[in-house]
N, C-alpha and C positions, 0 to 999 in steps of 0.2 A: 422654786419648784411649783409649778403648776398642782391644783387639787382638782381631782375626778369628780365629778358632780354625777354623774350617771355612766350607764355601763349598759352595752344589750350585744348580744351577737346576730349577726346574718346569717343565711345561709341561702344557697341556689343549687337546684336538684337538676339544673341545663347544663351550660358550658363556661366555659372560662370569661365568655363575652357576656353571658347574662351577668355573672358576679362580679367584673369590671362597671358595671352599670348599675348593681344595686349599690358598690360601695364609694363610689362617684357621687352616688344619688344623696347618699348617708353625707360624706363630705359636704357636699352643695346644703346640707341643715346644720350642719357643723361640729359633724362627729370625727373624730380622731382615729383611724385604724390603731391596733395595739397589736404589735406580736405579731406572728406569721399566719398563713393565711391554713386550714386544716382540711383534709381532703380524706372523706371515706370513697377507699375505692367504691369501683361499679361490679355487681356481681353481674352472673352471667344473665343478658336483656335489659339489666339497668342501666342508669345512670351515675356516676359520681356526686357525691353534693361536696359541697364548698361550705367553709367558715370561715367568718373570719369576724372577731372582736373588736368592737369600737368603743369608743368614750368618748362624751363631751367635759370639757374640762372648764372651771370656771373662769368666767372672761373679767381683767380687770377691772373694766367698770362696777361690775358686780363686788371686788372687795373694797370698793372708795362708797359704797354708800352702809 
């Protein structure tokens, strides 16, 4: 089993293509999405925001030294 080293959530207050892109982005550093993705709807004029939970998890090189 893998150990969590850190934990941060995202969000994006655009659309579904801006938060494909921030969590893409997160990946490409080396974060892990966790869990599903959390959606406050849009009230009437707004916009929906998106969440969604990442972690980086410690890499084994990290426990051989």
């Amino acid at each position: 089993m893998q150990k969590i080293i850190e934990y941060t959530i995202v969000c994006s207050s655009g659309n579904e293509e801006d938060m494909i892109d921030i969590v893409n982005g997160h990946i490409d550093d080396e974060w892990q999405p966790i869990g599903g993705v959390g959606i406050k709807p849009a009230g009437f004029g707004m916009t929906s925001t998106f969440y969604q939970a990442m972690v980086k998890y410690e890499n084994d090189e990290k426990k051989d030294k």
